[in-house]
N, C-alpha and C positions, 0 to 999 in steps of 0.2 A: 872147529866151527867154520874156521874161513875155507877152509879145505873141501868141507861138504858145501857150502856154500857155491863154490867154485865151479865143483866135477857135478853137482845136480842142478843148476839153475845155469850152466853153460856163463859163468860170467865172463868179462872179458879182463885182463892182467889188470888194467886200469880201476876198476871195480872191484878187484880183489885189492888191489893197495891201497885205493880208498879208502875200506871195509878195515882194512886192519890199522891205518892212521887214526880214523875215527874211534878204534875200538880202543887201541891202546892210551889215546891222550882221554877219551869220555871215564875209562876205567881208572885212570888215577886220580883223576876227579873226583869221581865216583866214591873211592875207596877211603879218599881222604876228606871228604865229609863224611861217611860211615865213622872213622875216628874221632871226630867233631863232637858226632854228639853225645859223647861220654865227658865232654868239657865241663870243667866247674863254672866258666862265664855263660853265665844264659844269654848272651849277645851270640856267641858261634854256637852255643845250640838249638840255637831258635832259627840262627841261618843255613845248619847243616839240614835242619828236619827241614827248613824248607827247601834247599836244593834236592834231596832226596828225594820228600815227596814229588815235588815238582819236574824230575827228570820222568817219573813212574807216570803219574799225571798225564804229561805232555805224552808220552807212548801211546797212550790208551785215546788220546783225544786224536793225535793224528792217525791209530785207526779207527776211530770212529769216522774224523772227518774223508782223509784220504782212500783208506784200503776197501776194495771193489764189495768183499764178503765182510760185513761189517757184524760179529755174532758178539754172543752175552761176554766175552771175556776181554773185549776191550773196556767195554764200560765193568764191570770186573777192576781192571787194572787202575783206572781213572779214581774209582773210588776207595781202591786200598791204597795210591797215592796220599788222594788229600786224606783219608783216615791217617795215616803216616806222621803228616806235615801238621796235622792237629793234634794229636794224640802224645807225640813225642814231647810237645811244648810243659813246660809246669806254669798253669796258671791261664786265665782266660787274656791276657795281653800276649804273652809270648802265642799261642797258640795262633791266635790272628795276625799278629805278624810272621808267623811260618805259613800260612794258609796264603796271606800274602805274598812271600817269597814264590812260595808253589804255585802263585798263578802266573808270577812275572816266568820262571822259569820255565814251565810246559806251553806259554803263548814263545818264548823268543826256543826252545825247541820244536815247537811244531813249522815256526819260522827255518829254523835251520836244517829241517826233513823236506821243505818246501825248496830252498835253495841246492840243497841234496839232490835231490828227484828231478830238478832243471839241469845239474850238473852231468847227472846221467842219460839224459835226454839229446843233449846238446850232440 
């Protein structure tokens, strides 16, 4: 991915090493809330479905808000997100606090696609 990334959109080395710091620490992340939420404690699986949703979420919202051609599969992404962060929860309290989570986390990632996009700018 970072490779086509690279050789079709002309990036520059700095931008490729960005792209793949971002992609290896977001992916462990990532991987290990996926783990989470097979936990017996509904405390981390209420906070994994919310980072999960809430990573998919924030995608979808900073292309809505961000990206120039804004088509049906951002908002697509936005709401299989929070379907996600609700859906995973058991019970109508954990569910609202994973919908919770997923909002704190796709506003402070749309925040950190914002300070992304200055960094590249600069």
């Amino acid at each position: 991915m970072t490779g086509t990334f690279g050789a079709l959109d002309a990036a520059s080395p700095r931008e490729v090493t960005l792209y793949l710091v971002v992609g290896v620490v977001a992916g462990a992340l990532f991987g290990l809330a996926a783990s989470v939420v097979d936990s017996d404690r509904w405390q981390y699986r209420t906070f994994a479905a919310g980072v999960l949703g809430g990573v998919i979420t924030g995608e979808g919202l900073y292309g809505i808000a961000v990206v120039d051609v804004s088509g049906p599969q951002w908002w697509l992404e936005l709401t299989l997100g929070l379907l996600i962060a609700a859906l995973i929860g058991r019970g109508w309290m954990s569910r609202m606090l994973s919908l919770g989570t997923a909002a704190i986390v796709a506003l402070s990632l749309l925040s950190a696609y914002a300070l992304y996009d200055a960094a590249m700018l600069a």
